[in-house]
C-alpha positions as CSV (number, residue, x, y, z in Angstrom):
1,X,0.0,0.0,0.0
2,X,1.3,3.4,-0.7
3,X,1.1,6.5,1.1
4,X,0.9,9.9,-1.1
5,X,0.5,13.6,-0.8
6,X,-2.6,14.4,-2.9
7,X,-1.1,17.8,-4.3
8,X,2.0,19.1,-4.2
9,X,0.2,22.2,-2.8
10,X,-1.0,21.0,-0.1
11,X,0.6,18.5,2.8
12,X,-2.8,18.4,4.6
13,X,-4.7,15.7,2.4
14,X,-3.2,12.3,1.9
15,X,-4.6,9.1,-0.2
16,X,-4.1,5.6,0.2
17,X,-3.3,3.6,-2.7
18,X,-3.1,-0.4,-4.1
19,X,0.1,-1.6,-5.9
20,X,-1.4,-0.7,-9.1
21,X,-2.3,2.8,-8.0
22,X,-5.6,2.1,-7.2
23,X,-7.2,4.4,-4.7
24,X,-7.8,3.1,-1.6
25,X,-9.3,5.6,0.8
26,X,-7.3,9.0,2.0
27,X,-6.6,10.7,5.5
28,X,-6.4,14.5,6.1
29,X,-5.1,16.0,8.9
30,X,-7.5,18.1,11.1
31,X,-7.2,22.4,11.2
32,X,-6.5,22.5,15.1
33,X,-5.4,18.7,16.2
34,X,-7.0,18.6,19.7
35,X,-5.7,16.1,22.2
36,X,-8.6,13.8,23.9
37,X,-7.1,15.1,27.6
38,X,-6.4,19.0,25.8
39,X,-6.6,21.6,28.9
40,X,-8.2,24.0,26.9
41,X,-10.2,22.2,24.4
42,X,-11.1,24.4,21.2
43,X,-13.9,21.9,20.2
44,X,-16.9,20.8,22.7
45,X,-17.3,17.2,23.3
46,X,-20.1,17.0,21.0
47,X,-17.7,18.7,18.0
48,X,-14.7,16.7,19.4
49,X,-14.2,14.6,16.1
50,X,-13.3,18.1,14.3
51,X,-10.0,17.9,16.1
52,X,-9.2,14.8,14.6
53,X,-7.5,12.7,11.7
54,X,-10.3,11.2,9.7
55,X,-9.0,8.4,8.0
56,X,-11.3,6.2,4.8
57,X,-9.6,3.4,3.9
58,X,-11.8,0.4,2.3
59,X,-14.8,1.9,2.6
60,X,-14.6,2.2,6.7
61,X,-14.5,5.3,8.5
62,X,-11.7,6.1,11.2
63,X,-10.8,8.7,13.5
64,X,-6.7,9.0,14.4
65,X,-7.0,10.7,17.9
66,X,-4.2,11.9,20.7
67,X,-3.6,12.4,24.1
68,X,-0.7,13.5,26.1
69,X,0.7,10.7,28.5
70,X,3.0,13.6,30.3
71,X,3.5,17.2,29.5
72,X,7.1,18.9,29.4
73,X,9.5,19.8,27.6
74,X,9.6,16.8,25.8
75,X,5.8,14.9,25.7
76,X,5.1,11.6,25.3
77,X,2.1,11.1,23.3
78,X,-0.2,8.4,22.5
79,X,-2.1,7.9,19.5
80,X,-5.3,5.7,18.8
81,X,-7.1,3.7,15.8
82,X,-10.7,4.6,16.6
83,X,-13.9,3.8,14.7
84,X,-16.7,5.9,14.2
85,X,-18.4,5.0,17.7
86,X,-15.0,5.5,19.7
87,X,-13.8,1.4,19.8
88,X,-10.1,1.2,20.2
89,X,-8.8,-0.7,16.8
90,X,-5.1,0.3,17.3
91,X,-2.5,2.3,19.7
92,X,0.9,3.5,19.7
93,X,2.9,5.5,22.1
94,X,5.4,8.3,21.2
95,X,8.1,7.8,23.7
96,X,10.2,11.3,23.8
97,X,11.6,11.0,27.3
98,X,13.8,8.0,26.7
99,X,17.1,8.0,27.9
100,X,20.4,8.1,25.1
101,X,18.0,8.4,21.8
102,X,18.1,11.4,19.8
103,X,14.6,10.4,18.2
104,X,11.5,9.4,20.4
105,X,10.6,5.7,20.3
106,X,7.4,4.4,18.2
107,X,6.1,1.3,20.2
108,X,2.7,-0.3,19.6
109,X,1.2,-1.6,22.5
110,X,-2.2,-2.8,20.7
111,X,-3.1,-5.1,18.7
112,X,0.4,-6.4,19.3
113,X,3.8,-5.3,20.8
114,X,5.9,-3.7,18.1
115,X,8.8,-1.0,17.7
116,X,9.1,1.4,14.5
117,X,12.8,1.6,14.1
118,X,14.3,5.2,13.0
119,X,15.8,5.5,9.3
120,X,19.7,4.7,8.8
121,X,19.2,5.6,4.9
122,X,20.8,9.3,4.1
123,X,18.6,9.7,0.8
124,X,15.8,7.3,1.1
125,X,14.0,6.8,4.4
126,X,13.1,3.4,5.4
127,X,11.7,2.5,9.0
128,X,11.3,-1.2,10.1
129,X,8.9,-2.7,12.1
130,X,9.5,-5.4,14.9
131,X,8.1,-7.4,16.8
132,X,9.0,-6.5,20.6
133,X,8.4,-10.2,22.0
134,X,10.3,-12.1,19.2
135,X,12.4,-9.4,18.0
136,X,11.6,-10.4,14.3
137,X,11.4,-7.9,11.5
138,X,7.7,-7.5,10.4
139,X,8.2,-5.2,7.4
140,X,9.3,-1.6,6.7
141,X,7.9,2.2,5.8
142,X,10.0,3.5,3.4
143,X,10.2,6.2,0.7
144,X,10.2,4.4,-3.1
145,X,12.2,7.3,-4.5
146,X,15.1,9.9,-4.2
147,X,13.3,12.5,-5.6
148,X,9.6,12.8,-5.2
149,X,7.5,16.1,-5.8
150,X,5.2,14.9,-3.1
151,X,5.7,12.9,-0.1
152,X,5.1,9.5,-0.6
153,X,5.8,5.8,1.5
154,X,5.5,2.6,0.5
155,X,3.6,0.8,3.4
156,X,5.1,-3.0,3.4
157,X,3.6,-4.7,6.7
158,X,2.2,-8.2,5.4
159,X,1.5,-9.0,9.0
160,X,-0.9,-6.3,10.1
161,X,-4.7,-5.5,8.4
162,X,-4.5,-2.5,5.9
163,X,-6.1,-0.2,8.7
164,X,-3.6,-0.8,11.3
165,X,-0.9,-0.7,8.7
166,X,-2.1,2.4,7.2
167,X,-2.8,3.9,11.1
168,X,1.5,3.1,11.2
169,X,2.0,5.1,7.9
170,X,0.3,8.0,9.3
171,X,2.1,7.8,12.6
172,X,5.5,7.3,11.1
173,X,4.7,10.6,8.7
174,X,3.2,12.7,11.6
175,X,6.4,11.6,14.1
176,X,9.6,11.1,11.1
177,X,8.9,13.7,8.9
């Protein structure tokens, strides 16, 4: 599955696409992101979903939602695969606060325990995915091209469903980029 910026113009819409450039679904990031424990909340509860990602992929509806797990200089945050009527499909933590990395840590803690690795490439970004209980690669995020007028990754995770694996696309492009 791939991962693309719908315009050059603008790095707010995203679709998702088959092998064969088939469209998928698409994601767009929301105006004013508001975090589900946000002090001062911009949307009422009944408006909350405005302060979301909204994510179609498949013909499904999904909302990409935050919260803060500790505030400083340096927050850790998590992020959630919601449906429509707020079930919890997916989550992964943003870990800033870890001691001797440069880059926060991207572990998955539902549906099963993962780490996203950081990108060793200089021109090409690639980020693997493994598993934290056998240590096994489980596929990669990576960029197909050198040179790209829009942002684009090539989403390669045979061992997660297309929403979870698409949630990971997102999260890598909202945290690596």
């Amino acid at each position: 599955m791939f991962l693309r910026q719908k315009s050059v113009f603008n790095g707010f819409s995203f679709e998702f696409l088959d092998d064969h450039r088939a469209r998928l679904g698409d994601f767009s990031y929301a105006w004013f992101a508001q975090a589900k424990n946000a002090r001062l909340r911009a949307y009422s509860d009944k408006d909350a979903a405005k302060g979301d990602i909204r994510m179609s992929l498949l013909g499904r509806s999904w909302r990409i939602r935050h919260l803060y797990l500790n505030r400083g200089y340096l927050s850790d945050i998590r992020y959630t695969l919601e449906t429509a009527d707020e079930t919890l499909h997916a989550q992964v933590d943003v870990l800033a606060n870890t001691a001797g990395q440069r880059l926060p840590r991207i572990v998955m803690t539902h549906p099963i325990p993962a780490e996203l690795g950081t990108s060793s490439r200089w021109f090409k970004k690639r980020f693997s995915l493994t598993d934290s209980a056998t240590d096994q690669p489980m596929g990669c995020i990576r960029e197909p091209s050198v040179i790209a007028t829009r942002r684009e990754l090539l989403i390669d995770l045979p061992g997660l469903e297309p929403p979870v694996a698409a949630f990971m696309g997102i999260v890598a492009l909202i945290v690596r980029y």
